[in-house]
C-alpha positions as a Markdown table, in Angstrom:
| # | Residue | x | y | z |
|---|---|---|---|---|
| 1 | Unk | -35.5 | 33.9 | 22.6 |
| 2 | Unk | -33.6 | 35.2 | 19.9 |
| 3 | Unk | -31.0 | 32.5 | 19.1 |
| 4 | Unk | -28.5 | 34.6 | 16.2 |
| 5 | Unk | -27.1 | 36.6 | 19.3 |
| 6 | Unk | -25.6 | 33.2 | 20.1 |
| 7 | Unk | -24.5 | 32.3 | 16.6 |
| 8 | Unk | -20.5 | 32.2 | 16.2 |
| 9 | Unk | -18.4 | 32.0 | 12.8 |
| 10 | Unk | -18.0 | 27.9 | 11.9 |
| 11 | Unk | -14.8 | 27.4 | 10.3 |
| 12 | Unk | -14.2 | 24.3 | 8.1 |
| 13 | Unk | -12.7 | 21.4 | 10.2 |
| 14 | Unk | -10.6 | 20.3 | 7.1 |
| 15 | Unk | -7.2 | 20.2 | 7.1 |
| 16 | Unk | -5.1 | 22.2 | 4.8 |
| 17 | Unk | -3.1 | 18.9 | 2.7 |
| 18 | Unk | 0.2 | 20.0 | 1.5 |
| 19 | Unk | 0.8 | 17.7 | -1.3 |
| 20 | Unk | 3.4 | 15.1 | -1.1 |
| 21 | Unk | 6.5 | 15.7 | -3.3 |
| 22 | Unk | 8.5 | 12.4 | -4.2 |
| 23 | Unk | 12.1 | 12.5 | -3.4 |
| 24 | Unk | 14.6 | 13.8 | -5.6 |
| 25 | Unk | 16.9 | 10.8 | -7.6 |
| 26 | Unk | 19.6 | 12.3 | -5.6 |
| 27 | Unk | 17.5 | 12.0 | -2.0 |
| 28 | Unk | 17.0 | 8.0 | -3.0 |
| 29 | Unk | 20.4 | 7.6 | -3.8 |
| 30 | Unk | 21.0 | 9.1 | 0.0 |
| 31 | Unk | 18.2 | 7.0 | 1.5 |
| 32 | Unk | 20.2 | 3.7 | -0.2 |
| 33 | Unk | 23.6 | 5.0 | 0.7 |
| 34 | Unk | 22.3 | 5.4 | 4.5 |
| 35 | Unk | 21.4 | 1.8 | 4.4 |
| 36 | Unk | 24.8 | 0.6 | 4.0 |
| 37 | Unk | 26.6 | 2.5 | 7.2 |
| 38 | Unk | 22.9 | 1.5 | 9.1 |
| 39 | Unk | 24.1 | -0.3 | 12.1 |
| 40 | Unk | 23.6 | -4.3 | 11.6 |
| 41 | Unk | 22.5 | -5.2 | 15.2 |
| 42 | Unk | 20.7 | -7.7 | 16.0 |
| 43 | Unk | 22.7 | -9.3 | 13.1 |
| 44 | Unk | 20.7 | -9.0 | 9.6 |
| 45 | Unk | 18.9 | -5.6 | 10.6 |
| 46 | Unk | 20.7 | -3.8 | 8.1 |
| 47 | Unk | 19.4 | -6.3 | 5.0 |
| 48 | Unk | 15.9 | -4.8 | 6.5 |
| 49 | Unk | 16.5 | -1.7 | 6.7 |
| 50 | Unk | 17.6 | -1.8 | 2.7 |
| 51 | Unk | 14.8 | -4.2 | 2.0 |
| 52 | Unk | 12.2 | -2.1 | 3.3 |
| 53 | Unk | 13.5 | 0.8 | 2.2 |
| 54 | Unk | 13.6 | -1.0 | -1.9 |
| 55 | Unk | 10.1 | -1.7 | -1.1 |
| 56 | Unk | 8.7 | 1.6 | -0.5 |
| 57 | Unk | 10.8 | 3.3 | -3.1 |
| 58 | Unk | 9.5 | 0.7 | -5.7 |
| 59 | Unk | 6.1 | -0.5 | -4.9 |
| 60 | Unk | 4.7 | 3.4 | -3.7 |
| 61 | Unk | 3.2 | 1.5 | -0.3 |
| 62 | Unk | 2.6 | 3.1 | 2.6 |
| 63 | Unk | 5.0 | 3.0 | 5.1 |
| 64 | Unk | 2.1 | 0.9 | 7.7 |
| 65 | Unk | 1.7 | -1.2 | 4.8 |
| 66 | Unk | 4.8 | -1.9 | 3.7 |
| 67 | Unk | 5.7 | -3.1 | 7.9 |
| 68 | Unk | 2.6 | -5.2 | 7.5 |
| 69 | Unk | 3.2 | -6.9 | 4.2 |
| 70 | Unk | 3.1 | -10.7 | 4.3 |
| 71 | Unk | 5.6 | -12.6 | 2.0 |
| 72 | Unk | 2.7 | -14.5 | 0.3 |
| 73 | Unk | 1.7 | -11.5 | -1.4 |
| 74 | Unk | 4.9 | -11.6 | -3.4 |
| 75 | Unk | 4.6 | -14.1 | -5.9 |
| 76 | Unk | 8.0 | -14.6 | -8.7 |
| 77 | Unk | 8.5 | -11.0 | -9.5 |
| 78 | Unk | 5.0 | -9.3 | -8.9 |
| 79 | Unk | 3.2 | -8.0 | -5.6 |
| 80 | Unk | 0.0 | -8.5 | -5.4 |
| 81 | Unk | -2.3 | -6.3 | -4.2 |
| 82 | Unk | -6.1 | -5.3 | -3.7 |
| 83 | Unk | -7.5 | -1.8 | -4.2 |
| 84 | Unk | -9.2 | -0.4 | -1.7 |
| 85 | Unk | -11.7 | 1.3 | -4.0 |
| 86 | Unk | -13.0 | -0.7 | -6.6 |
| 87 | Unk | -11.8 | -4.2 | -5.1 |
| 88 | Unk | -9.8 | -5.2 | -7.7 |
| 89 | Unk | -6.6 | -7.7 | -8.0 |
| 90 | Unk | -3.3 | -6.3 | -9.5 |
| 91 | Unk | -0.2 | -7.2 | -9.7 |
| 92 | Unk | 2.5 | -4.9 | -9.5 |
| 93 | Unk | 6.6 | -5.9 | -10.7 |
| 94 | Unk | 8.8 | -5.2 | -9.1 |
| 95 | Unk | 12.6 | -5.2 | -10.2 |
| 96 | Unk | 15.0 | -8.2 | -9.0 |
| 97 | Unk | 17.1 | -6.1 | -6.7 |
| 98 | Unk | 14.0 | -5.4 | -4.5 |
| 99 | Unk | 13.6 | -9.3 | -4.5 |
| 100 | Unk | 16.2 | -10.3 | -3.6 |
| 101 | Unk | 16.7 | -7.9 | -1.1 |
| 102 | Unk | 13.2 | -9.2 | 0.3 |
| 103 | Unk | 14.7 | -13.2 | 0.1 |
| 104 | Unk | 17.6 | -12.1 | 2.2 |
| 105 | Unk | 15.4 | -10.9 | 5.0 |
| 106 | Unk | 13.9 | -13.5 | 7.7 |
| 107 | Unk | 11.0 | -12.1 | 8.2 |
């Protein structure tokens, strides 16, 4: 049996990746502004909101990561993190405003 007549064209399963462009200064400054005018219920959801969105503009997280982020892994001024790859300890800064805006969160 000859088995070419069956043979079809593969194409490559990979995706085509667009790459990720960072947001503009101006964007963030929209991003922060839309905080303040978020809607604050339940009470305090607003500080989240502007906490969480501090932290991703600041520390480059992912977004599932950032959700998932335990407050132990904030120690003075520095997040600590693991890489993935190699294993390795760091410890990122991060400036006081995105502190404090992660104290005046509950959880």
């Amino acid at each position: 049996m000859d088995h070419a007549q069956y043979r079809t064209d593969v194409k490559s399963t990979r995706g085509q990746h667009k790459p990720v462009i960072p947001f503009t200064h101006s964007e963030c400054e929209k991003l922060l502004w839309a905080t303040e005018i978020y809607p604050d219920s339940p009470p305090g959801r607003r500080t989240q909101v502007r906490a969480f969105v501090l932290l991703l503009r600041y520390s480059g997280l992912r977004i599932g990561d950032a959700v998932a982020l335990r407050r132990e892994k904030i120690v003075e001024t520095k997040l600590f993190l693991r890489t993935a790859k190699t294993g390795t300890s760091i410890y990122m800064p991060l400036p006081e405003m995105v502190i404090d805006a992660l104290r005046a969160t509950k959880n």
